[in-house]
DRENDO-1510 file (C-alpha; in Angstrom, 1 decimal, always signed):
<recs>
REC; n; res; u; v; w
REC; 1; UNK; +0.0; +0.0; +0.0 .
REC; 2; UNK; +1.4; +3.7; -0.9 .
REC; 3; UNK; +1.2; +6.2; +1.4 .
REC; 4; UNK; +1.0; +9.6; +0.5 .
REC; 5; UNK; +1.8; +12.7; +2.7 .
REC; 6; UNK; +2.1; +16.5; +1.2 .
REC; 7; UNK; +4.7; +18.7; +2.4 .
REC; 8; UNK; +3.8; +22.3; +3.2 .
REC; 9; UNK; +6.5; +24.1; +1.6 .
REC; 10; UNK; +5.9; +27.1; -0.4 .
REC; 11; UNK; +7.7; +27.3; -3.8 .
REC; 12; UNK; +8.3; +25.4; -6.4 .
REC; 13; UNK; +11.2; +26.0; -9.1 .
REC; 14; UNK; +10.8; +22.7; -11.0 .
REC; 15; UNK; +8.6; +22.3; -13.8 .
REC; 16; UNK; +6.7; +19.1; -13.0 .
REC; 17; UNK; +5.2; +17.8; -9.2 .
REC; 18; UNK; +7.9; +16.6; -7.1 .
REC; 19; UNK; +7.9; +13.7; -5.1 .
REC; 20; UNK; +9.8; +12.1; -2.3 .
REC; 21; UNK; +9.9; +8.5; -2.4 .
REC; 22; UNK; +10.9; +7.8; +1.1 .
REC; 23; UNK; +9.6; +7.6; +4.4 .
REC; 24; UNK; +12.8; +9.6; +5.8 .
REC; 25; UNK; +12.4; +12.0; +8.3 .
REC; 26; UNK; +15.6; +13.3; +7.9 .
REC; 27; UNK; +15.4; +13.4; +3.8 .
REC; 28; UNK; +11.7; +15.3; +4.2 .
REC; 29; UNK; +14.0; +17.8; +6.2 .
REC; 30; UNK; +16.6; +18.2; +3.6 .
REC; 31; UNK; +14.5; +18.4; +1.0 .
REC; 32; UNK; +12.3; +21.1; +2.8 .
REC; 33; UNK; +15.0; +22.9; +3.6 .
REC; 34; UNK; +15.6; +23.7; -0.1 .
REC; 35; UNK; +11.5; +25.6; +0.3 .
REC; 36; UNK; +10.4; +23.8; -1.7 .
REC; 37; UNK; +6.9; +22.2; -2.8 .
REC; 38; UNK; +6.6; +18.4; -2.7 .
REC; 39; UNK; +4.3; +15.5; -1.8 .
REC; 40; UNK; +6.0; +12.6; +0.0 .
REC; 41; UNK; +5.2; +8.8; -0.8 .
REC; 42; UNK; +6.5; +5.7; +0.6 .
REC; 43; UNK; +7.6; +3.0; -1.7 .
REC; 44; UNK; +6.6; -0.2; -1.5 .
REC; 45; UNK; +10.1; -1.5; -1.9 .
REC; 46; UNK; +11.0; -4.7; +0.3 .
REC; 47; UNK; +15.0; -4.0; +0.2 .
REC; 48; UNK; +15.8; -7.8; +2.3 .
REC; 49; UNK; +14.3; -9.0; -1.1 .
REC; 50; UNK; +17.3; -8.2; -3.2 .
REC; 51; UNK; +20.5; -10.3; -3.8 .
REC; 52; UNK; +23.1; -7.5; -3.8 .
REC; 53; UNK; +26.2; -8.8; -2.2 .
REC; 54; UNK; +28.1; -9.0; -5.3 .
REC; 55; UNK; +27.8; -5.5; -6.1 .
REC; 56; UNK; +30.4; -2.6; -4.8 .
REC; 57; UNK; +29.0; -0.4; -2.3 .
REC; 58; UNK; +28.2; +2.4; -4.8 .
REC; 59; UNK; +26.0; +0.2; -6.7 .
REC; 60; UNK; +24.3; -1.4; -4.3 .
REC; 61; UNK; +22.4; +2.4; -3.1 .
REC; 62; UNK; +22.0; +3.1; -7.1 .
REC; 63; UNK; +20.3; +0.4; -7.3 .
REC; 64; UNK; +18.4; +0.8; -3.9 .
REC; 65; UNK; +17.6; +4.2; -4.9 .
REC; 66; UNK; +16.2; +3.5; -8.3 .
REC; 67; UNK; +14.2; +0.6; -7.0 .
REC; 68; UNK; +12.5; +2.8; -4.6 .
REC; 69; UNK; +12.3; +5.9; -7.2 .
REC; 70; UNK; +10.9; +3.4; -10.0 .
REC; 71; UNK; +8.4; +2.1; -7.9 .
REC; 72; UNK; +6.4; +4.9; -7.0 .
REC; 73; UNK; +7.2; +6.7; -10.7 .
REC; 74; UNK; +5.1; +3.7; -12.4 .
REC; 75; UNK; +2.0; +5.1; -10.3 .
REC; 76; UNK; +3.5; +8.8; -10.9 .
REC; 77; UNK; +4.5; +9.0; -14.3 .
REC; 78; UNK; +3.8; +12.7; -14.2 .
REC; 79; UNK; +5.9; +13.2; -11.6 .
REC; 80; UNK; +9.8; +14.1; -10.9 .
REC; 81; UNK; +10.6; +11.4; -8.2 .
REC; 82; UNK; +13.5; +11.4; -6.3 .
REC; 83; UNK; +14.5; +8.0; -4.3 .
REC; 84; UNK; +17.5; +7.6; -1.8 .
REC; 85; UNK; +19.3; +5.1; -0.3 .
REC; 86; UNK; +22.1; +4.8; +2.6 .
REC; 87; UNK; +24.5; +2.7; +4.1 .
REC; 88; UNK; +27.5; +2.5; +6.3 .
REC; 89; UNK; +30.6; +0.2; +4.9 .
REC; 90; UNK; +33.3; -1.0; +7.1 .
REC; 91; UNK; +36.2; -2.7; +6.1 .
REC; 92; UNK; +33.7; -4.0; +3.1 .
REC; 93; UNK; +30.7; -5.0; +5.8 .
REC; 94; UNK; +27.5; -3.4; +4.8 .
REC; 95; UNK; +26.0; -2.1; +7.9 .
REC; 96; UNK; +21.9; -1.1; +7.7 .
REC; 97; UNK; +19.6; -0.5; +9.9 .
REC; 98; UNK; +19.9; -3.0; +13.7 .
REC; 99; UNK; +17.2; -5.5; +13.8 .
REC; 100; UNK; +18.0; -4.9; +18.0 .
REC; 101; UNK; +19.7; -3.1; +20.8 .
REC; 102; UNK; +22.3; -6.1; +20.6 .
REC; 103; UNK; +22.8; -5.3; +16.5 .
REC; 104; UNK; +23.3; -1.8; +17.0 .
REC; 105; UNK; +25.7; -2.1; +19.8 .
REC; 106; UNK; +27.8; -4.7; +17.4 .
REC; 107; UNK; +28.2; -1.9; +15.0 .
REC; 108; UNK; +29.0; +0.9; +16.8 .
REC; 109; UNK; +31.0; -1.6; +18.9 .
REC; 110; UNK; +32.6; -2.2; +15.3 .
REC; 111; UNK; +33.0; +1.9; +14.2 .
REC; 112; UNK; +34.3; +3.1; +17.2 .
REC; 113; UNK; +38.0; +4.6; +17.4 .
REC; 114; UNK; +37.9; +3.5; +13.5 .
REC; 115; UNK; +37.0; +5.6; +9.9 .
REC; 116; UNK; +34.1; +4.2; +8.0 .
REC; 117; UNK; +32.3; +4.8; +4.5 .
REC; 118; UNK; +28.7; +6.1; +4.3 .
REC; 119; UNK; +28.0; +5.3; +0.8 .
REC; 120; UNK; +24.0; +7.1; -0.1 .
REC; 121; UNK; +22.8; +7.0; -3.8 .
REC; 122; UNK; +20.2; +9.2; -5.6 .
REC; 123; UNK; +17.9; +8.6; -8.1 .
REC; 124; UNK; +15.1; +11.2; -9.8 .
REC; 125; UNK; +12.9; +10.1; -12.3 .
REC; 126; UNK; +11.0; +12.4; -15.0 .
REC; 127; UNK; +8.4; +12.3; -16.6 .
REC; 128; UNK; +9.1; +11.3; -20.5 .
REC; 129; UNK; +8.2; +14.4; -22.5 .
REC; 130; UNK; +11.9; +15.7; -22.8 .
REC; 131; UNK; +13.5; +13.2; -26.0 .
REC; 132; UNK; +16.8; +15.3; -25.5 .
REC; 133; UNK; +17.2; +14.1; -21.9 .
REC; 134; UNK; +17.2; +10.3; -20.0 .
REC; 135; UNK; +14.6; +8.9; -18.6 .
REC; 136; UNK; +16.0; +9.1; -15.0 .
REC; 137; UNK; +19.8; +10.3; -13.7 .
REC; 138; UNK; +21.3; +7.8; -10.7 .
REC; 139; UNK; +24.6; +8.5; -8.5 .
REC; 140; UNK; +26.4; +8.0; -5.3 .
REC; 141; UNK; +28.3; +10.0; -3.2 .
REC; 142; UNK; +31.1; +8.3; -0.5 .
REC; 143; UNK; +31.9; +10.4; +2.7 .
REC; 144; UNK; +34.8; +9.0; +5.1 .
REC; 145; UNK; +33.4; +9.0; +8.5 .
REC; 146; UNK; +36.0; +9.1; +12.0 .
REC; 147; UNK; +33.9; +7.9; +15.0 .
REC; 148; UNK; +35.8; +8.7; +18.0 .
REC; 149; UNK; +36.5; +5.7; +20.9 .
REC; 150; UNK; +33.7; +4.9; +22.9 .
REC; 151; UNK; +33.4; +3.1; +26.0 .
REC; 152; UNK; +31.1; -0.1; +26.3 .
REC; 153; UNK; +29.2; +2.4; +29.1 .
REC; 154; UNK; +29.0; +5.2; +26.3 .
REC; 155; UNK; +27.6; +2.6; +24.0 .
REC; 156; UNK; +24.9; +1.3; +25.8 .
REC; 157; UNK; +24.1; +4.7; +27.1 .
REC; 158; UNK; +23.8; +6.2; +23.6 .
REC; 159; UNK; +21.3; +3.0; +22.3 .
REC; 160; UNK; +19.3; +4.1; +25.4 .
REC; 161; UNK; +18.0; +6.7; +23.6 .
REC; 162; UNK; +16.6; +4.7; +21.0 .
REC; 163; UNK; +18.1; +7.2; +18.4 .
REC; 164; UNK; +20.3; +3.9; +17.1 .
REC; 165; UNK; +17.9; +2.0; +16.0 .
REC; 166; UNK; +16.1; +3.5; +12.6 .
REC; 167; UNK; +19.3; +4.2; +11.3 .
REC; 168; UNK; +22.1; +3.0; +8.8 .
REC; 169; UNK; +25.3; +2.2; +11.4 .
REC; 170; UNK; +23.7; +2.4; +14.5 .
REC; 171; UNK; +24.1; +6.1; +14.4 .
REC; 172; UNK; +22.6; +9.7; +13.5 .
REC; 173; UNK; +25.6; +12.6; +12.6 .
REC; 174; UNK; +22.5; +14.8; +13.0 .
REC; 175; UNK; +21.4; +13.9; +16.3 .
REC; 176; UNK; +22.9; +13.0; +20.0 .
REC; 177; UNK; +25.4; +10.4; +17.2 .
REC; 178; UNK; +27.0; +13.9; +16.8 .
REC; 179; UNK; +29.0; +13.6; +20.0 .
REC; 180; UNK; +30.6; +10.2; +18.8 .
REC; 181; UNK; +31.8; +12.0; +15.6 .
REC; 182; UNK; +35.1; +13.0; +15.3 .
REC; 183; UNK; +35.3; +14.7; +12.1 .
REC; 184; UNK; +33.8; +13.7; +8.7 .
REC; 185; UNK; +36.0; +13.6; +4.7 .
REC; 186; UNK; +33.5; +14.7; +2.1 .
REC; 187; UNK; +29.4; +15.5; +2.5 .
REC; 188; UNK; +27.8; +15.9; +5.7 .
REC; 189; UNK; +24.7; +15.7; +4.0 .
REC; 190; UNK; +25.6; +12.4; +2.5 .
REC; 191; UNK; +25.9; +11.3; +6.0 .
REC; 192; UNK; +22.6; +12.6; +6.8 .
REC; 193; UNK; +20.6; +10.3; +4.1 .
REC; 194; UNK; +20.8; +12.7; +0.8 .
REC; 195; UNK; +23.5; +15.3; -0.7 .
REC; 196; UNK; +21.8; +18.3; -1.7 .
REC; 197; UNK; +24.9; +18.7; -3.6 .
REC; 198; UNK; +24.4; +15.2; -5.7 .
REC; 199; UNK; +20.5; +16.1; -6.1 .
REC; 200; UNK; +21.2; +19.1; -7.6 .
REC; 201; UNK; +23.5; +17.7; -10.3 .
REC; 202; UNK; +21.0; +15.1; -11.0 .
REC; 203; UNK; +18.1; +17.6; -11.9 .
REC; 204; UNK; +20.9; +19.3; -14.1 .
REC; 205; UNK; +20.9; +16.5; -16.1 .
REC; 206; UNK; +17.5; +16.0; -16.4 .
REC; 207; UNK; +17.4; +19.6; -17.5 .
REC; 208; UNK; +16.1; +20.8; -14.5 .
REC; 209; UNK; +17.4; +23.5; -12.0 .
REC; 210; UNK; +16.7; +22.2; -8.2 .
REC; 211; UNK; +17.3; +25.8; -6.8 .
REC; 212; UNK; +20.2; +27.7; -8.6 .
</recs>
């Protein structure tokens, strides 16, 4: 079942409805922090279904990210969709979202005192009227993360807040995570679930202009 939500924004600088195809509270925010008008729909996208562990890293959120931008385009073809994917690679383990307190702590057990990748991928859809443009642009940004070393105490004390456990690595740079950060190589906002940067260049190539 799709889900549909619209945003209260109060421009719009594209030239077609735009959508959000995820259930992200922390893409809804980046996105909305551009002021801009757009409806958000949850994709019906089971991502456990997919065999993807022969793929690099980069690939395997391209993929994610169309999947989820593809399905909710075929029921919004009029639409420019934009789908996102995230996740945190260490020493080539993929690490998603913990199934459990005792999950999360094995990854940030894992991250701590170390640098990880946080790999998130992009994918917008348009609608088909433009023959001198493709169908849909798809990329991935990496950005080298430095988590600081944390106690077992601090560990257990940060899953306590339940903040751990909705998000890729255990983690959110955003929220209290921000504490166990100790500096970040490339896009915060990559971190975060979506680089604004990455979107932008992605509506360029669809001949579209994001916000500048």
């Amino acid at each position: 079942m799709i889900e549909t939500e619209t945003d209260t924004t109060t421009q719009s600088r594209v030239s077609h409805r735009l959508v959000l195809a995820s259930s992200s509270p922390r893409r809804r925010e980046l996105l909305g922090s551009l002021d801009l008008d757009f409806e958000i729909i949850k994709p019906d996208v089971d991502e456990e279904a997919f065999s993807l562990d022969h793929l690099l890293p980069a690939d395997v959120v391209k993929f994610l990210s169309r999947a989820k931008a593809q399905e909710v385009f075929k029921h919004h073809t009029d639409a420019l969709v934009i789908g996102s994917d995230t996740i945190v690679v260490l020493n080539g383990e993929v690490f998603g979202k913990p199934k459990s307190k005792e999950d999360a702590f094995r990854m940030l057990n894992a991250l701590q005192g170390t640098m990880h990748e946080v790999y998130s991928g992009i994918t917008v859809f348009h609608p088909q009227d433009r023959p001198d443009y493709p169908p849909f642009a798809s990329d991935a940004l990496c950005t080298k993360v430095y988590m600081r070393p944390l106690t077992v105490e601090e560990i257990h004390t940060y899953i306590a807040t339940g903040e751990p456990m909705d998000k890729a690595g255990a983690y959110a740079i955003q929220g209290y995570g921000s504490t166990l950060i100790e500096r970040i190589d490339g896009c915060y906002f990559n971190v975060v679930g979506m680089s604004l940067y990455l979107l932008e260049r992605l509506f360029e190539q669809l001949g579209e202009k994001l916000v500048l």
